[in-house]
N, C-alpha and C positions, 0 to 999 in steps of 0.2 A: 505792365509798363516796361517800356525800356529805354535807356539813355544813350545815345549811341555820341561815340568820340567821332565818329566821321562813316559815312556809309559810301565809299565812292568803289563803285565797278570793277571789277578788276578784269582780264583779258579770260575770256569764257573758251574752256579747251575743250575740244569735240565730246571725251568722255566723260568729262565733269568730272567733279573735285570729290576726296573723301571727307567725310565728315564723324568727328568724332566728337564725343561726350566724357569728360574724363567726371568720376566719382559718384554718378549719375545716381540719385535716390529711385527708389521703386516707381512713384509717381511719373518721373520726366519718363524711367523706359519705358511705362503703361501708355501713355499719355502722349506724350512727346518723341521719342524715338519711334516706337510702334505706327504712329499719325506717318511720320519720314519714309517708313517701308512702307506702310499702304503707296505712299505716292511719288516711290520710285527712284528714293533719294537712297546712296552707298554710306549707311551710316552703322557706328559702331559704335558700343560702351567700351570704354576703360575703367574697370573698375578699384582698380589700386593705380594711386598716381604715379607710384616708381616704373610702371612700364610706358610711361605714357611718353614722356620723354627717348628712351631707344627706339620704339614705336615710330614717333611723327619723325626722327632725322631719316627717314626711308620713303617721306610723304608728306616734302617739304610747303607742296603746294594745295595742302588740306586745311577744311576748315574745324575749329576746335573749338568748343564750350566749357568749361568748368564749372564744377557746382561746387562753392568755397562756405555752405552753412557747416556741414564736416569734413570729418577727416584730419585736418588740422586747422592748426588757429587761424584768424584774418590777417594777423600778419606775416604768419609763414606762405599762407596763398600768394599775398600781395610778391611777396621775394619769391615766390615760384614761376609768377607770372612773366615778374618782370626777367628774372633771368633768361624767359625766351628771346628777349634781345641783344644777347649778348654774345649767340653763336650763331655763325650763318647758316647750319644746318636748320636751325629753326627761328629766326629770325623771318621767316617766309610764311611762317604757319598766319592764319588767320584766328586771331583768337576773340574769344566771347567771355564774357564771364554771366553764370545765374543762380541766383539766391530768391529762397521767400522771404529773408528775414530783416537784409543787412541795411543798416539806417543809411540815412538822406549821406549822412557824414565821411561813412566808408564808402558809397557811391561816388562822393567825390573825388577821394581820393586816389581810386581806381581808374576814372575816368580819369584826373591831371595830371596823374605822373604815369599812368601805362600807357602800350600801345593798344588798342581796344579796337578795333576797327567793325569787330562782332558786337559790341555795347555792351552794356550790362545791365541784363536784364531781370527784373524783378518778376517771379513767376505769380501769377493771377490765379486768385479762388477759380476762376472759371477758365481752366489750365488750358482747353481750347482755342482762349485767343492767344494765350503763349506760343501754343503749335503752331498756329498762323503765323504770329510776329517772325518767330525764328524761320518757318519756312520762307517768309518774303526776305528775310535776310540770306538766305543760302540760293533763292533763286539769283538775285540781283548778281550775285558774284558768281556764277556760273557753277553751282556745285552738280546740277543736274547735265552741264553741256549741250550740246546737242540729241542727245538719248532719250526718248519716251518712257523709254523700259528698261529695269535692272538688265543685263542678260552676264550669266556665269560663262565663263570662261572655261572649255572643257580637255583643255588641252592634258591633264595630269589627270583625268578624272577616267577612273574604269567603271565608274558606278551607272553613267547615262549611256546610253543605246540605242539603235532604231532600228526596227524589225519590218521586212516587207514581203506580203504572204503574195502570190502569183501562182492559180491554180494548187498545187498542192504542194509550189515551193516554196521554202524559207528565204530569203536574202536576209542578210544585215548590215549595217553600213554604221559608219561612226560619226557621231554628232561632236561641231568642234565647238558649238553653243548655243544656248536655247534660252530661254524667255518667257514670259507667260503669253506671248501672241505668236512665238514660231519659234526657227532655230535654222543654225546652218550645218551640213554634214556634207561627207565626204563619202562617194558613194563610188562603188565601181563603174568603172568603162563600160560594163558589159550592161549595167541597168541602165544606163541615159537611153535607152527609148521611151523608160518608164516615167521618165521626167522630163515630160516638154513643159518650157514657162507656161503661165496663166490655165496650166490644165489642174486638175484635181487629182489627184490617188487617196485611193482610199485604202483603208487595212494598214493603216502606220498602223506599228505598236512601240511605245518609247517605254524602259523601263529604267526609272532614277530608285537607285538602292533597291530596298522593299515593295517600292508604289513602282507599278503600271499601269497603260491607259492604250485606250486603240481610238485613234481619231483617222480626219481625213483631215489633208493638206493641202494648200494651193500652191503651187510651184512658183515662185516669185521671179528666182536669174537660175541660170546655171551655168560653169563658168571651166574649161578643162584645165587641169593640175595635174601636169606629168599623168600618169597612167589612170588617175581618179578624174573624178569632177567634182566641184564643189559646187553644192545646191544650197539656195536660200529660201526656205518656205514658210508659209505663216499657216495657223490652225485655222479650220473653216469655223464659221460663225456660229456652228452648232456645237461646239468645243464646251462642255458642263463647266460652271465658274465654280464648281470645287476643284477639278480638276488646276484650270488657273493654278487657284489659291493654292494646289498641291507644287507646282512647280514654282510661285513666289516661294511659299516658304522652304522647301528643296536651296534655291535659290540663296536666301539671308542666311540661313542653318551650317549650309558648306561654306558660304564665305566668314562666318563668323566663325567657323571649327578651323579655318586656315588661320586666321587671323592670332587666336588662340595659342596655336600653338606655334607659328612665329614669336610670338610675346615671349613663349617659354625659352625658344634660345637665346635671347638676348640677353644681356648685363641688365641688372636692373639698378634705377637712381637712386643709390645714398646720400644724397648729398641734402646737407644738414641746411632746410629753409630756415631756422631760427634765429640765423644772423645775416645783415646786407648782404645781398648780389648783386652788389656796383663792384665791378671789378677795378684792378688795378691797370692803371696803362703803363706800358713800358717806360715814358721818361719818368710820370711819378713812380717808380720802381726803381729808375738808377738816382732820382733824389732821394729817394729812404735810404737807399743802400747809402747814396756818399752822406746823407746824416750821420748816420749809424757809424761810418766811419771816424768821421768828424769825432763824436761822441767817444770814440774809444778812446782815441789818441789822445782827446783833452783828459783821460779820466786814467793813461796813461802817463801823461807830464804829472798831473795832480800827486799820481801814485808816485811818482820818480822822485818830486821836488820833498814830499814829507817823509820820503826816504833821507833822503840827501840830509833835511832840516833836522830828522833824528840823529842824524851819524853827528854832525859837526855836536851838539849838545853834548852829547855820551863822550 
């Protein structure tokens, strides 16, 4: 079941949105996050809430879940939450909230005084239509983009490679990103015969980390870059779907080892949910202050006048 505060569309950006899960129990990442990778969604656990905040002000236009059964209290959640409203580095986040437990009562209160535009969703014995719910909710706001397929980014990466055998030479050529259905690389001047569009080559050999594989490719564009060329090509149909699954998880494994350890150089959130985060605004801040003044000064006369009142007695 979910309750949602508003479900309205927001402007779907070519490469879709990130998605995260802060606090997330073993179940949603079995269940729930694992479902999101099979189906090609950029999602990631946070699993201590203090990074979760340095984290999203870098990915301000990500979508967020929170799981508020642990960790801490309903009320510290509720003041976690709502504090993302209050700086515009994440005042942008899209936030969710999910719980198996929380009554009809804290539902409510979640949903009339935050901003929820994610809902709050109560997770289901039959957690499958959970995964469903929240995936129709990350589609509608464009978390997937325009993108069918994850594809990693291989511009800092020494670990992926492409290898191409001719008679009894080696060529190698550098891959600037890959997919579980192709990938794009950068290939010498000297091989573009090798690679006319819509023809096949066979004897790729790609090797990510430890795992390699030797398929045939179809040449999709090819496109010249200063002294290289950049090729775009997809795996022929006869590509083993363990293979695939070897480059999906390849794929989730290094973006979640980056992720990781960005987390690690940040500041992480101290800051203490157990009391409001309704902040103060500046004019009620110069009226406390001229209270406060106020308050002196009469507790000054006060002080002066039973001065005074003692001297004349004595």
């Amino acid at each position: 079941m979910v309750k949602l505060q508003c479900m309205v569309s927001r402007e779907n950006p070519i490469f879709g949105r990130k998605v995260f899960f802060i606090n997330p129990p073993s179940v949603v990442e079995e269940h729930i996050i694992g479902r999101l990778k099979e189906h090609n969604f950029e999602v990631y656990s946070i699993k201590n809430y203090t990074y979760a905040k340095p984290l999203l002000r870098h990915y301000n236009a990500a979508l967020c879940f929170a799981f508020i059964d642990n960790g801490m209290s309903i009320e510290c959640w509720f003041n976690y939450i709502q504090s993302f409203q209050y700086e515009d580095d994440l005042k942008t986040i899209f936030l969710g909230v999910l719980s198996f437990t929380a009554r009809p009562d804290v539902q409510q209160n979640f949903l009339m005084n935050l901003k929820l535009p994610g809902g709050f969703v109560i997770i289901d014995k039959d957690i499958k239509k959970t995964a469903a719910t929240i995936e129709g909710i990350l589609e509608i706001n464009g978390a997937k983009g325009r993108r069918q397929y994850m594809r990693l980014n291989l511009n800092d990466n020494n670990e992926v490679n492409g290898y191409f055998t001719q008679s009894t030479l080696l060529y190698s050529f550098r891959l600037i990103d890959i997919s579980k259905v192709g990938f794009a690389a950068l290939i010498p001047a000297s091989m573009a015969s090798n690679f006319k569009p819509d023809s096949f080559v066979h004897n790729i050999s790609i090797t990510m980390g430890r795992y390699s594989f030797v398929c045939t490719i179809k040449v999709h564009s090819v496109k010249t870059s200063g002294k290289s060329i950049i090729m775009v090509a997809f795996f022929s149909d006869n590509i083993k779907e363990a293979t695939k699954q070897k480059i999906h998880e390849y794929i989730y494994e290094t973006l979640d080892k980056e992720h990781k350890h960005f987390m690690t150089t940040l500041v992480r959130d101290n800051a203490d949910y157990g009391i409001s985060q309704i902040p103060v605004s500046e004019q009620e801040q110069k009226n406390a202050e001229k209270t406060i003044e106020e308050l002196d000064e009469a507790v000054e006369k006060a002080m002066n006048s039973i001065q005074k009142e003692s001297g004349s007695k004595s």
